[in-house]
Residue frames as qw, qx, qy, qz and C-alpha x, y, z in Angstrom:
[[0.000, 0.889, 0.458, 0.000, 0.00, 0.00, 0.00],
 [0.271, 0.745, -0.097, 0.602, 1.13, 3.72, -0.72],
 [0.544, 0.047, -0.353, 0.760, 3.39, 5.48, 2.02],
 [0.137, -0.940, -0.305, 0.072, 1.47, 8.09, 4.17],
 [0.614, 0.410, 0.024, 0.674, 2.86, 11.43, 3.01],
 [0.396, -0.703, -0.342, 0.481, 3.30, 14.01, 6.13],
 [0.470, -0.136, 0.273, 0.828, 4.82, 16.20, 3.88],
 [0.159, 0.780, 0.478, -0.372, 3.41, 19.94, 2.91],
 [0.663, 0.257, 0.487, 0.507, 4.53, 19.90, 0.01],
 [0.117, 0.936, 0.234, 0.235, 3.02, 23.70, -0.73],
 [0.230, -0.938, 0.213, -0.147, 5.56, 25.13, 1.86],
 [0.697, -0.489, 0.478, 0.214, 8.37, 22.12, 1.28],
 [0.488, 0.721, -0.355, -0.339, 10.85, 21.64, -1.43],
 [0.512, 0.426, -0.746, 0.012, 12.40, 19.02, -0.47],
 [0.806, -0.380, 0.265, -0.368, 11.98, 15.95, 1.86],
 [0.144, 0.296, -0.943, 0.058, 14.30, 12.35, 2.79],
 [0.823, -0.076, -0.519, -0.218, 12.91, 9.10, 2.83],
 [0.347, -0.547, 0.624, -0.437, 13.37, 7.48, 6.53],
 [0.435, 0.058, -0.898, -0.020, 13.54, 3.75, 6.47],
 [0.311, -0.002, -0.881, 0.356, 12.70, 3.33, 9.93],
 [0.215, 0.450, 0.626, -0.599, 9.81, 5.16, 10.38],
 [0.301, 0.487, 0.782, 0.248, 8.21, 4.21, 6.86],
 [0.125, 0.860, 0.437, -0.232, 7.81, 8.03, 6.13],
 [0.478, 0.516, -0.012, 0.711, 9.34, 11.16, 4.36],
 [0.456, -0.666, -0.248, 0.536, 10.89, 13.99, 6.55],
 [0.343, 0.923, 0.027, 0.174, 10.54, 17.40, 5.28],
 [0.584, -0.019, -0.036, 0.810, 14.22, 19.33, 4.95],
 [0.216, -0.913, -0.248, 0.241, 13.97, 22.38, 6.57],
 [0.415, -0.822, 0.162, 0.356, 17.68, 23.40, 6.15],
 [0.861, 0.412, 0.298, 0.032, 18.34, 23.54, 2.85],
 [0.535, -0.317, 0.307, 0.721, 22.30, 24.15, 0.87],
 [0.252, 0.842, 0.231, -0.416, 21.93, 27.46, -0.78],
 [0.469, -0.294, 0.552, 0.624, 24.21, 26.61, -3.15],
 [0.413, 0.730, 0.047, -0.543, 23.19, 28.93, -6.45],
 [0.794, 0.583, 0.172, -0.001, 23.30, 28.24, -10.32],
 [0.335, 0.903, -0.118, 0.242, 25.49, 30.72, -11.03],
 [0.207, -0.883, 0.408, -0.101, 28.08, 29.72, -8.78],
 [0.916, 0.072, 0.362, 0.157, 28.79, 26.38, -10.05],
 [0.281, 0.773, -0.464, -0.330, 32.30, 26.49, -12.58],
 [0.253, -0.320, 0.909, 0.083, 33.78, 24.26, -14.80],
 [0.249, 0.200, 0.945, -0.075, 30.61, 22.55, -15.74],
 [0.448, 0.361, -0.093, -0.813, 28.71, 24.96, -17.91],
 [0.390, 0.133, -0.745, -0.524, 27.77, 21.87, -20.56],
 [0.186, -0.319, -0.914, 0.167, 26.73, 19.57, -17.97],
 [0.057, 0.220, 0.260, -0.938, 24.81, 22.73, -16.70],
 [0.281, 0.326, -0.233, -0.872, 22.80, 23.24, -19.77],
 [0.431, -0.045, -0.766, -0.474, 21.82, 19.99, -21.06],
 [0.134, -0.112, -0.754, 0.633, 20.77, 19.62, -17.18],
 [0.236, 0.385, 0.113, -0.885, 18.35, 22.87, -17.15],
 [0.374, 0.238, -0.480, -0.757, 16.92, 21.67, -20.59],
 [0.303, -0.201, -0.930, 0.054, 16.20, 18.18, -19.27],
 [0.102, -0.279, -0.698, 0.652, 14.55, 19.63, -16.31],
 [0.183, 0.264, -0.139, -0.937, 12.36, 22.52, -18.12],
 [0.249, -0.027, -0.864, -0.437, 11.10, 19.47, -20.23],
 [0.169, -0.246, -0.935, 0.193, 10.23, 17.59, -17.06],
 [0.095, 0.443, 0.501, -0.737, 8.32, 20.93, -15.43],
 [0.510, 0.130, -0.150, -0.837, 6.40, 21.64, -18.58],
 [0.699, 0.152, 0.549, -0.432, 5.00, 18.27, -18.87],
 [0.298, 0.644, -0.613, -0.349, 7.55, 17.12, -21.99],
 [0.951, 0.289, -0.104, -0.029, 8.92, 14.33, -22.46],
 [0.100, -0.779, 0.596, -0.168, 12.36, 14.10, -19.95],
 [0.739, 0.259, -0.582, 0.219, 14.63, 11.59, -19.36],
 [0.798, -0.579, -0.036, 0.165, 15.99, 10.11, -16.21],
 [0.260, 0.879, -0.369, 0.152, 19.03, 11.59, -15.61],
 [0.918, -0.247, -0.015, 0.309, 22.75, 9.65, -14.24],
 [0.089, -0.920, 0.357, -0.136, 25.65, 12.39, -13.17],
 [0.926, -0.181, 0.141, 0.299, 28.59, 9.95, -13.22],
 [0.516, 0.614, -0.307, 0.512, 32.58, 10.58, -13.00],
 [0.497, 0.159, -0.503, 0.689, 35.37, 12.07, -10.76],
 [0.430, -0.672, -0.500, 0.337, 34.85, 12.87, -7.22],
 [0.342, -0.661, -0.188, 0.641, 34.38, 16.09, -6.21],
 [0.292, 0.345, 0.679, 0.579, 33.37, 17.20, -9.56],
 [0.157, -0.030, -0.286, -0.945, 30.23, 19.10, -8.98],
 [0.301, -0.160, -0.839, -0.424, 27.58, 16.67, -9.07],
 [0.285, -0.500, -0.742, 0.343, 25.66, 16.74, -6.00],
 [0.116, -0.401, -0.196, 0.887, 26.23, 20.37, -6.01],
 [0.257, 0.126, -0.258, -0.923, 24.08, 20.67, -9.16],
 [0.197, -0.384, -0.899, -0.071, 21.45, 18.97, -7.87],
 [0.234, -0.507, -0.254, 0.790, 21.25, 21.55, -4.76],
 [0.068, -0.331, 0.239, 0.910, 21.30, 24.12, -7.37],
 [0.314, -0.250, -0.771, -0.495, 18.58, 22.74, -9.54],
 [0.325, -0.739, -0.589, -0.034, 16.10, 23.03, -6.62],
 [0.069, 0.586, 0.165, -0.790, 16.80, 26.78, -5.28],
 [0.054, 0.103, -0.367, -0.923, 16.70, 27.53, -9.27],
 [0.309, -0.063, -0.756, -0.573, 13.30, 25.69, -10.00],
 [0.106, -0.280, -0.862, 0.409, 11.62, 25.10, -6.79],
 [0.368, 0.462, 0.137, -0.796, 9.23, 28.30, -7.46],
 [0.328, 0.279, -0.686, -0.586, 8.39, 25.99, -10.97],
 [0.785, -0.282, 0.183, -0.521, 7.18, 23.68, -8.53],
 [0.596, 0.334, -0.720, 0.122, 9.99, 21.25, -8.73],
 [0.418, -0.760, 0.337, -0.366, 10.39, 19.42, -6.09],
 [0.435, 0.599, -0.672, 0.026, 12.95, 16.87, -4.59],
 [0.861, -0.453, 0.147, -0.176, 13.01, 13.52, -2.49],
 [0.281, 0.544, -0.791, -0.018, 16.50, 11.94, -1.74],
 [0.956, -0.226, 0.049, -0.184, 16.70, 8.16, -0.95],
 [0.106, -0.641, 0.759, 0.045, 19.49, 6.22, -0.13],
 [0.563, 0.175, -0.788, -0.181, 20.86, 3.52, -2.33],
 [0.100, -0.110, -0.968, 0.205, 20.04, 0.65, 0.69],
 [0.400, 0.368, 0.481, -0.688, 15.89, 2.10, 0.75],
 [0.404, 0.221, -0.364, -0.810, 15.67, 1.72, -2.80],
 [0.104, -0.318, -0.889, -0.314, 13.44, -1.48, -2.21],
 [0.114, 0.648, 0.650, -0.381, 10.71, 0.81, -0.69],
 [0.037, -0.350, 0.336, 0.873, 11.01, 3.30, -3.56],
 [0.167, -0.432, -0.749, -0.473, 7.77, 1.34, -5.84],
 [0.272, -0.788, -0.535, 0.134, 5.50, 2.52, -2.47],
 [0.079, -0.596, -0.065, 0.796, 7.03, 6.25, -2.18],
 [0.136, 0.084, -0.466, -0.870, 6.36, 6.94, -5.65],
 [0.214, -0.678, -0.669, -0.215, 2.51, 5.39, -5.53],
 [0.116, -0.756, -0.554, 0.329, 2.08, 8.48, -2.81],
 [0.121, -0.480, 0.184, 0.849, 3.35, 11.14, -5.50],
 [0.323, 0.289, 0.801, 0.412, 1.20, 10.45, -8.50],
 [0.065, 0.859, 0.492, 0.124, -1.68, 12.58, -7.89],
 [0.254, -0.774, -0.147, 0.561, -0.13, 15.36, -6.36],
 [0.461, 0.862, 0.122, 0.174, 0.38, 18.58, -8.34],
 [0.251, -0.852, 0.407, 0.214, 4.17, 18.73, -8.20],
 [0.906, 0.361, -0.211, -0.058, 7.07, 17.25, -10.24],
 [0.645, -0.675, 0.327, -0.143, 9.13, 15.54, -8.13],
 [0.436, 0.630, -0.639, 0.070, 12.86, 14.65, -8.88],
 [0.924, -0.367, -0.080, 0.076, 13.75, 10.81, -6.89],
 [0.400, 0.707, -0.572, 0.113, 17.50, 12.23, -5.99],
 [0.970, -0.163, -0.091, 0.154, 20.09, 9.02, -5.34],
 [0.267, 0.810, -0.501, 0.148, 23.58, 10.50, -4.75],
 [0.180, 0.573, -0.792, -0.112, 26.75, 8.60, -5.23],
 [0.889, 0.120, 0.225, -0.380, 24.48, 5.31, -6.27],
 [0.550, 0.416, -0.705, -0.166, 26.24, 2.20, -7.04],
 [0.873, -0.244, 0.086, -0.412, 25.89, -1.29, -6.28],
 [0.448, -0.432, 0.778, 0.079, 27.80, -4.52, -5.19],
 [0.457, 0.083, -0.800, -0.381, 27.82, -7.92, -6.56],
 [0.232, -0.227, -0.879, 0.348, 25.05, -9.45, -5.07],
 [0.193, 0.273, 0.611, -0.717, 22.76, -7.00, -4.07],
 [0.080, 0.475, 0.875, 0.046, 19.41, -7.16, -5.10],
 [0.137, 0.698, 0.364, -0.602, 17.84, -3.43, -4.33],
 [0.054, 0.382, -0.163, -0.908, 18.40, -2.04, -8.01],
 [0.070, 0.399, 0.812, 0.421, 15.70, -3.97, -9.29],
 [0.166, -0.686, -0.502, 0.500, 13.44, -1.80, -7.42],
 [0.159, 0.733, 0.065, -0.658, 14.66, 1.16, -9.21],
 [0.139, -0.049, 0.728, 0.669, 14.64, -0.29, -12.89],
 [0.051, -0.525, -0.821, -0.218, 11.12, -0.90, -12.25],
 [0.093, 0.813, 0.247, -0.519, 10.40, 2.72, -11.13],
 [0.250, -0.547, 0.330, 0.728, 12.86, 3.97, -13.93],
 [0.194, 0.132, -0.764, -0.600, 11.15, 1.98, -17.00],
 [0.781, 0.046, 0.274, -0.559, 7.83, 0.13, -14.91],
 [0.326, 0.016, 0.944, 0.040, 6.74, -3.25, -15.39],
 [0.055, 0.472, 0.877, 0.080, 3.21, -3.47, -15.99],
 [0.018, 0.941, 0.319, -0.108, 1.85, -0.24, -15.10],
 [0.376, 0.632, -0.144, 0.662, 4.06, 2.96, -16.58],
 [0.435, -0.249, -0.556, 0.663, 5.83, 5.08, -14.41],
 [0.095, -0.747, -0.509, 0.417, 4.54, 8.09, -13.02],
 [0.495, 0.681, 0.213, 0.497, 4.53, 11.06, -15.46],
 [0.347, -0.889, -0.124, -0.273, 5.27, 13.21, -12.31],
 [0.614, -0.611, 0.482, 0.127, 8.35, 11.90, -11.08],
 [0.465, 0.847, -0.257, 0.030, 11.96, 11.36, -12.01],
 [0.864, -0.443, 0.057, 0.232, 15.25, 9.93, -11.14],
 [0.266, 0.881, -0.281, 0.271, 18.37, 11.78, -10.67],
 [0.912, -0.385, 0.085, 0.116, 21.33, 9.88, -9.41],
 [0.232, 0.851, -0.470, 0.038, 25.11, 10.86, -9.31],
 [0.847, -0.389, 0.327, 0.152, 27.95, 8.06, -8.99],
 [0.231, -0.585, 0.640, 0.442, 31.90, 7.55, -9.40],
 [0.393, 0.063, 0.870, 0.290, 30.69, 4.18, -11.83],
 [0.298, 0.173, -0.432, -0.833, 29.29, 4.98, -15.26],
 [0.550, -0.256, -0.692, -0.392, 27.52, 1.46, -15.23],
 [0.566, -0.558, 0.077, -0.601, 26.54, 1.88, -11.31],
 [0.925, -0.308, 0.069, -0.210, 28.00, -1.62, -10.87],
 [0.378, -0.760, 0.443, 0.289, 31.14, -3.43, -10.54],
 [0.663, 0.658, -0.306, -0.184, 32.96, -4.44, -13.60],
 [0.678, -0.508, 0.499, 0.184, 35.32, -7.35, -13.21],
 [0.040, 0.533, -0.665, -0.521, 37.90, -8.36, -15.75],
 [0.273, 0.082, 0.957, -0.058, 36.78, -12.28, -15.55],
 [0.494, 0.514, 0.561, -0.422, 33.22, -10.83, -16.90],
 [0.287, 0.611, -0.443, -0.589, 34.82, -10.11, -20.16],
 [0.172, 0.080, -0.950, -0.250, 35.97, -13.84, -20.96],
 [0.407, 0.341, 0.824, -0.200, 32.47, -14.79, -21.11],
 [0.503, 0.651, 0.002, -0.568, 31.61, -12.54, -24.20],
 [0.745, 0.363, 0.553, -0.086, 31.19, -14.03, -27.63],
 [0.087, 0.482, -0.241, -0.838, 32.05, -13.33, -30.83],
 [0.568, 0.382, 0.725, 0.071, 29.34, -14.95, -33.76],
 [0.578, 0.620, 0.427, 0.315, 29.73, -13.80, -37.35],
 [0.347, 0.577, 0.249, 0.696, 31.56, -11.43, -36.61],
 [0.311, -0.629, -0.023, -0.712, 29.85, -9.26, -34.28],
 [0.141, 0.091, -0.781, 0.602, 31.03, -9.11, -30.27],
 [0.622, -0.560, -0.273, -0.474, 28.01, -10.18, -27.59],
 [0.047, -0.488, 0.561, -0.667, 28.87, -9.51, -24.37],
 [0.280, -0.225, -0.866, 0.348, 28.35, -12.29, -21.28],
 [0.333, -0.718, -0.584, -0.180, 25.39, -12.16, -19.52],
 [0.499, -0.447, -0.269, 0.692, 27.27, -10.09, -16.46],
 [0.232, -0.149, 0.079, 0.958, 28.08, -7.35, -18.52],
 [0.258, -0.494, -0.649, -0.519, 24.78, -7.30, -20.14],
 [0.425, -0.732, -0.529, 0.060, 23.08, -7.18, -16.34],
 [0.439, -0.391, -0.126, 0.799, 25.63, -4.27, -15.47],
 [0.061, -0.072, 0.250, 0.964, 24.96, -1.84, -18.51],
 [0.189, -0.562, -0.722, -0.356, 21.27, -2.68, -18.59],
 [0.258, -0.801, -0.408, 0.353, 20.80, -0.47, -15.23],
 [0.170, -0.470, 0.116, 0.859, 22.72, 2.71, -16.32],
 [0.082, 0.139, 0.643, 0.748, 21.13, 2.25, -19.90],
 [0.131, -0.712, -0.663, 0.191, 17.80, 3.03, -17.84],
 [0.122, -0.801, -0.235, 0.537, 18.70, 6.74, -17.79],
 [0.451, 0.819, 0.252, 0.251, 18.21, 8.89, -21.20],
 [0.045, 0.921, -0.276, 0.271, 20.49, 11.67, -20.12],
 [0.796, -0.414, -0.101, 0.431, 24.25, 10.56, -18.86],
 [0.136, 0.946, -0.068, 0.285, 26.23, 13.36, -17.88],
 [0.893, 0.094, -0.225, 0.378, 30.07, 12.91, -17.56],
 [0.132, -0.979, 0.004, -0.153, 32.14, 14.89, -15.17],
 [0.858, 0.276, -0.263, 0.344, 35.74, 14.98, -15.17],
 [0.685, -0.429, -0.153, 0.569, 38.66, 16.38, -12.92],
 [0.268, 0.928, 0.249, -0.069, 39.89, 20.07, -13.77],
 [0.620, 0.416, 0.010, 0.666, 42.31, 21.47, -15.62],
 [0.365, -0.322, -0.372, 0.790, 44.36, 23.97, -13.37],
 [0.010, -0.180, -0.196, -0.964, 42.65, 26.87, -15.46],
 [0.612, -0.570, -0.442, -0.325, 39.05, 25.74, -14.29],
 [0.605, -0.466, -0.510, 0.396, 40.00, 24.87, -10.72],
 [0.517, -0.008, -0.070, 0.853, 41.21, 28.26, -10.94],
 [0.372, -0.320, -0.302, -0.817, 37.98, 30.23, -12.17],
 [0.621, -0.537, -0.559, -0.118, 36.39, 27.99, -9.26],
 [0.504, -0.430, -0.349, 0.663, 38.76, 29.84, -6.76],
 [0.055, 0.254, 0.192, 0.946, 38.53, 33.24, -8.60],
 [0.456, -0.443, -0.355, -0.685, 34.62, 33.25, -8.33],
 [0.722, -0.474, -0.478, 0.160, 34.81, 32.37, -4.39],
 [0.555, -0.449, -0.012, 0.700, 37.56, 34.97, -3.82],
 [0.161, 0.950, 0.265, 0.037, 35.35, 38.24, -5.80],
 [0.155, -0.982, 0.106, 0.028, 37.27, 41.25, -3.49],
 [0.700, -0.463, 0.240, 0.488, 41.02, 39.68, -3.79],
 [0.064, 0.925, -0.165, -0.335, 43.06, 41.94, -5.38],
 [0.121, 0.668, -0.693, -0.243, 46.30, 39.99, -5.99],
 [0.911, 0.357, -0.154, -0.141, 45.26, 37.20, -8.43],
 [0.626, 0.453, -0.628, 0.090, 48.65, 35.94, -8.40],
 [0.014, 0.356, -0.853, 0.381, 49.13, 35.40, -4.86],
 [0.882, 0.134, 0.057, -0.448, 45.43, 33.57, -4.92],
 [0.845, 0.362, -0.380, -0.103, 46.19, 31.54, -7.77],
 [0.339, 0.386, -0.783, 0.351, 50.16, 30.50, -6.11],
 [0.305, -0.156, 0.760, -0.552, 48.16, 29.41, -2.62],
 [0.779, -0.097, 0.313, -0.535, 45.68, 28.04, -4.20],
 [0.796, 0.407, -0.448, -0.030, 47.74, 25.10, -6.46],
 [0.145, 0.485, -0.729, 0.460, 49.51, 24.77, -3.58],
 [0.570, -0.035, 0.337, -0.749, 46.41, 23.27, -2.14],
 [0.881, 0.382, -0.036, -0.276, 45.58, 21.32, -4.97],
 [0.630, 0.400, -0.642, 0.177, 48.69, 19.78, -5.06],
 [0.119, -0.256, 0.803, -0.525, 48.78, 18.83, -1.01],
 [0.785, 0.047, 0.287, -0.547, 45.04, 17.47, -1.69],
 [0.241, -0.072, 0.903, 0.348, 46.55, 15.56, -4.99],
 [0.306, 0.455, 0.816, 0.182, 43.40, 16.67, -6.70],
 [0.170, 0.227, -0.105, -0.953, 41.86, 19.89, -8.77],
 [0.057, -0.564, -0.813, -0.133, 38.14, 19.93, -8.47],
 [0.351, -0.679, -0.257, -0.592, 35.04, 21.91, -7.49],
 [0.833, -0.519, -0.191, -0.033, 35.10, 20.36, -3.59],
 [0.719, -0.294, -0.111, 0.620, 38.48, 21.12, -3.54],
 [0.150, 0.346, 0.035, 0.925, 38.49, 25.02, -4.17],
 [0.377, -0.691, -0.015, -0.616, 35.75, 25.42, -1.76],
 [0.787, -0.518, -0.192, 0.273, 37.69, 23.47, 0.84],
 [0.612, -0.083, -0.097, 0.781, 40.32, 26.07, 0.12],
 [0.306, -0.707, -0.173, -0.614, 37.63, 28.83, 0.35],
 [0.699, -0.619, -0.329, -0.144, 36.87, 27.68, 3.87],
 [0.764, -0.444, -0.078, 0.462, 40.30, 27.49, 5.20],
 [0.402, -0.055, 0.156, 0.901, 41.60, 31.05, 3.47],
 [0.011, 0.827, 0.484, 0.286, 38.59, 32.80, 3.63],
 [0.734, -0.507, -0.152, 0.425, 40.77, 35.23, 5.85],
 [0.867, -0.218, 0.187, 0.408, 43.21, 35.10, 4.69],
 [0.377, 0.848, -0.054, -0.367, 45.16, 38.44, 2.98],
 [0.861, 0.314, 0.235, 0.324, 46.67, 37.99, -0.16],
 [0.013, -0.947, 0.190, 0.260, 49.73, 39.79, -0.37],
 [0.660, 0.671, -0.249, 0.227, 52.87, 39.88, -2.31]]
């Protein structure tokens, strides 16, 4: 039976799935992280925004799958996708990857409602062995009954195919007339990611990005060069040049004067 929904939706944008008390919990406290302050990621940005627009006029949208290097962006332009759209009446439920077998009964109590509600999964991938992403093929594509025209699935992970890839699953592929057919394994691996119309690939940054991500965090600093020289110096004690890693070097030099 559907999921009693406690949720006031009119005056909530966003709510989490609780396992243990079989219910959604509105989010009061929500990361104000803005459109416009995202760098680096303008493409993923756009085909993002266009997907979404689809979903809120009542298009034809795709599930979406945010997949690549850590500390990339991804989560953050989720965030950002509900301050920009939440007045559109977007709105946003997160579940975690071990709840997705109650995920058929949360989506029966969104159907009717007059909102269009994004399912978000962040950093979603699975073992060998488990068993829960059947659950969300069958929200992502239905079985018998379609899915809801109201609802969506947005999900960000390091794994393009969501699962693990072993070498051994290769030497079971085929090759007949000619033409390669992959082992059943791989087959069950690329069949879940191939669920989502829109994959959107996000990669590590080149020092010149990572760089426009510290610029646009650090407005009022005057001397650009000493910036730029502390902040690579960062990025090279982290061993990585990202989004997540220019606002961890926001946080810890917000302070801080650049001088010569």
């Amino acid at each position: 039976m559907p999921v009693d929904n406690p949720v006031d939706w009119s005056h909530t944008r966003a709510a989490v799935w609780r396992r243990h008390r079989q219910g959604l919990r509105a989010i009061s406290r929500l990361d104000p992280v803005q459109w416009h302050q995202l760098q680096g990621i303008e493409r993923q940005q756009a085909a993002l925004a266009t997907n979404t627009e689809r979903f809120l006029q009542g298009l034809p949208a795709n599930n979406v799958l945010l997949w690549g290097a850590r500390g990339t962006g991804k989560s953050s332009l989720i965030k950002a996708l509900l301050n920009r759209y939440g007045n559109d009446g977007l709105r946003v439920i997160e579940v975690d990857k071990d709840d997705l077998v109650d995920l058929p009964e949360i989506v029966d109590g969104l159907c009717e409602l007059p909102y269009r509600f994004l399912i978000y999964c962040d950093d979603l991938s699975f073992e060998a062995g488990e068993s829960a992403y059947k659950a969300l093929k069958s929200v992502l594509e239905g079985s018998l009954e379609l899915p809801p025209e109201n609802v969506r699935v947005y999900a960000t992970s390091n794994r393009r195919h969501l699962m693990p890839e072993f070498m051994a699953d290769n030497l079971n592929s085929e090759v007949h007339n000619g033409e390669l057919h992959p082992g059943e394994a791989i087959e069950e691996q690329v069949s879940l990611a191939d669920r989502f119309g829109l994959q959107l690939s996000f990669y590590a940054f080149a020092q010149e990005v990572y760089l426009q991500a510290v610029d646009a965090l650090f407005p009022e600093v005057v001397n650009r060069q000493a910036l730029h020289q502390e902040a690579i110096r960062f990025a090279l004690g982290r061993g990585v040049r990202n989004g997540r890693t220019a606002q961890q070097f926001y946080r810890q030099f917000s302070d801080y004067r650049f001088e010569s």
